[in-house]
N, C-alpha and C positions, 0 to 999 in steps of 0.2 A: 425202272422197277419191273420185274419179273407179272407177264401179264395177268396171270393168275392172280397174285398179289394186289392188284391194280382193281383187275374185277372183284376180288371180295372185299374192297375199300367203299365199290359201290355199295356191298348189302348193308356194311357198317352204319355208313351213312344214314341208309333209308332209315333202317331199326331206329338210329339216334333219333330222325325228323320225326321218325310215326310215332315213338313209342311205344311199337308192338310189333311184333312179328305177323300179323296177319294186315297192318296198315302198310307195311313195307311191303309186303309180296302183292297186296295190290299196286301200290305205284310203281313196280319192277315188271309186274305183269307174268309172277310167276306165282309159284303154290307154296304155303306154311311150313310146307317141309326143306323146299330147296333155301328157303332161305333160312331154317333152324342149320338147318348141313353147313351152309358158307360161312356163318357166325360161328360155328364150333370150330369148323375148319380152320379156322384165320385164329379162334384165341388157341386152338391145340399148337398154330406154327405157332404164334410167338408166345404162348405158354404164358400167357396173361390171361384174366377174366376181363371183358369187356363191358359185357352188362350183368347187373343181376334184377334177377327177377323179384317184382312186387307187386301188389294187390293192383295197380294201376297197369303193371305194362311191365316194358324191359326200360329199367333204368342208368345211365351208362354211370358207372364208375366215379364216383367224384375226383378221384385221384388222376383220372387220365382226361378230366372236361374238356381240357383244350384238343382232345383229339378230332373231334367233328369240324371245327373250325380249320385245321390243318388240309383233313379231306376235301372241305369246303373250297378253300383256296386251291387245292390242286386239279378240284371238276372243273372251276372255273377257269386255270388257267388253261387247261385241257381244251375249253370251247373256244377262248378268245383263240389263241392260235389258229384253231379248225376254222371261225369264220374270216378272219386275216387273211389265210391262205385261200376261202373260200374267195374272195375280195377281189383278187388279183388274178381272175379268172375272166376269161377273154371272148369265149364260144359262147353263143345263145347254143347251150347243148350241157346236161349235163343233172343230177338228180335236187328234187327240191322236196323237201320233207313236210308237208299240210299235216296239220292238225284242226279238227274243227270242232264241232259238238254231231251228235250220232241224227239228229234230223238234217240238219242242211248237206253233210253225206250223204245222206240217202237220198233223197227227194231231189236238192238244188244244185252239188257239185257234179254229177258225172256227167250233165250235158257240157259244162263251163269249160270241165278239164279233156272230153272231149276236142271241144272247138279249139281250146290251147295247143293239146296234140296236132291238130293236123295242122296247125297253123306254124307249131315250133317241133316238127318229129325228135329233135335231139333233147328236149327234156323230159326227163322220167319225175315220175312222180309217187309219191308213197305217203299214204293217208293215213293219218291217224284218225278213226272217230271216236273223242273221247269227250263227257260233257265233264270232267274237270278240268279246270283250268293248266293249263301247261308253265312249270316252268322254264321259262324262256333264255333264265340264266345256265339252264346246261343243257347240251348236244341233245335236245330232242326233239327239236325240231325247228325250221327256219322259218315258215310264216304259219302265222296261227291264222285262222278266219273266226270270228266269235260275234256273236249278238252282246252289245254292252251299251249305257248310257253314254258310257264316257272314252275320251282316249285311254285306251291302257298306257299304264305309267310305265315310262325309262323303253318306251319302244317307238319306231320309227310306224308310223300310221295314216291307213288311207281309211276315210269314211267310205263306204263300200254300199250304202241305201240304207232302206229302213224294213223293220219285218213289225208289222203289226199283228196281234193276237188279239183273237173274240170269244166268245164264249160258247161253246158246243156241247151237242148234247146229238141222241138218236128221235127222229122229229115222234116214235113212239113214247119215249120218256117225258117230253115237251108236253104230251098229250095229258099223257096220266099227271101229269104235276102242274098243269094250268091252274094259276090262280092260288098256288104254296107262294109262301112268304119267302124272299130273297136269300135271307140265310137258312131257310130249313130246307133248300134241294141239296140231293144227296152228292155233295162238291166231293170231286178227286182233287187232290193237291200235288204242289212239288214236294221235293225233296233236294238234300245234300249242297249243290253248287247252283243250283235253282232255287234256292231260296235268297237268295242275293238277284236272281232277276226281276224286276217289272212284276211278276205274275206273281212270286214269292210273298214282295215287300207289299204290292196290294191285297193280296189274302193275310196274310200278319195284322194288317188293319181294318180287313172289313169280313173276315170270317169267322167265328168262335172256333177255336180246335176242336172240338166236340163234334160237332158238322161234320168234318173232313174225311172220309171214310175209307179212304184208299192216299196214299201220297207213293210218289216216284221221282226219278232224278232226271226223268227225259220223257218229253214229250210225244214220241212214237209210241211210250206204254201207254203212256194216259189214254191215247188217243184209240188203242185199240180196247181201253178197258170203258172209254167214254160208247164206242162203235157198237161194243154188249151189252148194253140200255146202263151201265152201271152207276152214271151220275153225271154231274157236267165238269166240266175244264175250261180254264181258258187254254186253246193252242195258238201255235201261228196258222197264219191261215194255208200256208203251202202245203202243210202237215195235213190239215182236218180236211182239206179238196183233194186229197186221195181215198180220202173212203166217202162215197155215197151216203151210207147211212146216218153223218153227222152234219148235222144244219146248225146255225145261228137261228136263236126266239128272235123273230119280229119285233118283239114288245122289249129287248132288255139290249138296246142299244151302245153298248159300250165297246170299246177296242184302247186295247194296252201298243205304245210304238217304243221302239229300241231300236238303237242303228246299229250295221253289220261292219264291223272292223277287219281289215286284212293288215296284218301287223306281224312288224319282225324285228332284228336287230338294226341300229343304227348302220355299224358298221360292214354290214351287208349289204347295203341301201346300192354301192356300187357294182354288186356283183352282176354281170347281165343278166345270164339266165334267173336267178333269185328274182330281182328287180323286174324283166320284163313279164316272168307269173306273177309276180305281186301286180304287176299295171295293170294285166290283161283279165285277172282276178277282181280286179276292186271296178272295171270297167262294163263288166261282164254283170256282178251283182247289182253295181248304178242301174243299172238299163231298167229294173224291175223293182215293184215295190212289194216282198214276200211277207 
């Protein structure tokens, strides 16, 4: 297939999963318009309508349904070959694609991959920091790093330590709110792929929405919006020990733990270079409890 054709199978795709042109152009990581452009593009070649538009979103065609499952099978066949061939690769040397969530990027990986570089100069590296979840079933990337209860499912997985979260605040906020009642401090919340964390599923149960007065999808905002006296958070702790200005209350003892997963495909499991960042990755995070 002519690559052009190939690449606007991706936009198709996305529009079908998201339902909308601006939930597609974020998982594409492009803008509303370039992907209005490659959907027009692709039904003016083949002179078909793909989707039409309704109150909800862009709806795909009933008459061509089975068109996303087609795409579906051919991204995926698309990846297994790529890590196959990835597989039978012999050199510790060679590129590995991380994806993590945007605090352990910032804060905990660049010492890690650091020390990996000089230890392996032949593997390049290219990071993705994004706090949603990646899928794993197409070309975007070979080991994910992520904070999770559990094993992520249908992947090959190392426990990598634990990141425990406390609850912060600037010690002037502390001040002025000594002796308010537990849910009436003015709590910043998560948001989006954080609500399925520890921190999420505990405020879903022990905070009123009404309370909440700010929510975000990553923990670097909270943290800088907790740093502005604006309310408290629970963060990780490696987050909230880069700014000064936020301390844990003495009196409100609590801490949220989640382990750190360095996880990829099965079938990459033999690749060297893959396989010795994944070791030296999940070896690297053991050593510390973030």
């Amino acid at each position: 297939m002519h690559n052009k054709n190939w690449d606007d199978l991706r936009y198709i795709l996305a529009v079908g999963q998201a339902g909308s042109l601006n939930g597609a152009a974020r998982a594409l990581g492009v803008n509303h318009a370039t992907v209005l452009r490659r959907v027009r593009a692709f039904e003016d070649r083949w002179q078909r309508q793909i989707f039409r538009k309704s109150q909800t979103g862009y709806e795909l065609d009933p008459d061509i349904g089975d068109i996303l499952d087609l795409i579906q099978d051919m991204e995926d066949s698309a990846a297994k070959m790529q890590r196959v061939l990835a597989s039978k690769a012999t050199e510790i040397s060679g590129l590995v694609r991380l994806t993590s969530t945007d605090s352990l990027s910032q804060f905990v990986l660049p010492d890690i991959i650091r020390d990996l570089q000089e230890q392996h100069p032949g593997i390049q590296i290219e990071l993705s920091a994004t706090n949603q979840h990646v899928n794993m079933f197409l070309p975007e990337a070979d080991l994910t790093i992520r904070p999770a209860l559990k094993e992520p499912d249908n992947l090959h997985a190392r426990k990598a330590g634990n990141m425990v979260l406390e609850i912060f605040a600037t010690r002037q906020f502390w001040a002025e709110n000594e002796g308010a009642p537990f849910i009436e401090l003015n709590w910043l919340g998560v948001s989006g792929s954080l609500l399925q964390s520890p921190v999420g599923v505990w405020m879903a149960d022990a905070i009123p929405t009404k309370v909440v007065k700010f929510r975000a999808d990553s923990f670097v905002v909270l943290a800088q919006m907790a740093s502005k006296g604006c309310g408290v958070c629970f963060l990780p702790r490696f987050v909230a020990y880069q700014d000064s200005n936020l301390v844990v209350n003495p009196k409100m003892d609590m801490a949220l733990r989640t382990h750190i997963w360095v996880a990829g495909h099965e079938d990459l499991a033999r690749n060297p270079h893959i396989k010795t960042c994944a070791e030296f990755l999940a070896k690297a995070l053991r050593e510390t409890t973030y």
